[in-house]
C-alpha positions as CSV (number, residue, x, y, z in Angstrom):
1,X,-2.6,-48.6,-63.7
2,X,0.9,-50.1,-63.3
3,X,3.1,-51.3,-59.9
4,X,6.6,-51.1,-60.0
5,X,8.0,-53.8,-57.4
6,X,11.6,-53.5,-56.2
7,X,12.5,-57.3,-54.5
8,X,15.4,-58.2,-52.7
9,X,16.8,-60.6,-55.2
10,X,18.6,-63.0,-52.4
11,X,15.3,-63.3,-50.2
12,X,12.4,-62.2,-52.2
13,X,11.4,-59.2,-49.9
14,X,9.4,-56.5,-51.1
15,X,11.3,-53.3,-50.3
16,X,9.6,-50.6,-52.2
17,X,6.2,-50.3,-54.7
18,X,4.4,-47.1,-56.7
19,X,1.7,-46.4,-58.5
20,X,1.6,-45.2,-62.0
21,X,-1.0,-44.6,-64.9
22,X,-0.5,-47.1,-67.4
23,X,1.2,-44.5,-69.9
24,X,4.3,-43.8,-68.2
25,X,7.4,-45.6,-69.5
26,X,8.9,-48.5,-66.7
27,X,12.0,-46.5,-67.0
28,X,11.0,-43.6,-65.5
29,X,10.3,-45.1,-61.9
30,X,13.5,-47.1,-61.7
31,X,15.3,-44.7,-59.1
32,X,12.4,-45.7,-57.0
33,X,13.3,-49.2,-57.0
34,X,16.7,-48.8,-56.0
35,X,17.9,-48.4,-52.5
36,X,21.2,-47.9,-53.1
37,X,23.0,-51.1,-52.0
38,X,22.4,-52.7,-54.9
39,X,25.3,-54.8,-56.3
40,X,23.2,-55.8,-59.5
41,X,20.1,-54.9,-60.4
42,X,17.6,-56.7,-63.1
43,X,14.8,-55.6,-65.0
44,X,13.0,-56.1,-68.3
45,X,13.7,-54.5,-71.9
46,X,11.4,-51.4,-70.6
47,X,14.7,-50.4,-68.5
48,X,16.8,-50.1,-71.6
49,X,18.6,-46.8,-71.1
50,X,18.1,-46.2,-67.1
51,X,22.0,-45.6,-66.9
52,X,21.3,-42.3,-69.0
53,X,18.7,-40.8,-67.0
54,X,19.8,-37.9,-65.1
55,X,17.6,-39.0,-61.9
56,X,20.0,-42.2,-62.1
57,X,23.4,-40.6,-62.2
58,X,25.9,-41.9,-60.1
């Protein structure tokens, strides 16, 4: 099992977590980490490529 753990990067609040099986690709749950105000957002090399997912567009 794996948590995905959006944080507020100027105050270090948890906004938003899920639950995955340990197969599926970090990439996949990034529009689930996002609430939409983000002015940057940062992640490890398993984001590589989260601008070309259609669930990211726009």
């Amino acid at each position: 099992m794996k948590a995905h753990v959006g944080v507020d990067m100027a105050i270090g609040l948890v906004h938003s977590v899920v639950g995955t099986a340990g197969n599926v690709a970090d990439v996949t749950q990034a529009h689930a980490l996002l609430h939409g105000g983000e002015v940057i957002a940062m992640g490890d090399a398993s984001y590589q490529g989260v601008a070309k997912r259609p669930e990211n567009a726009g």
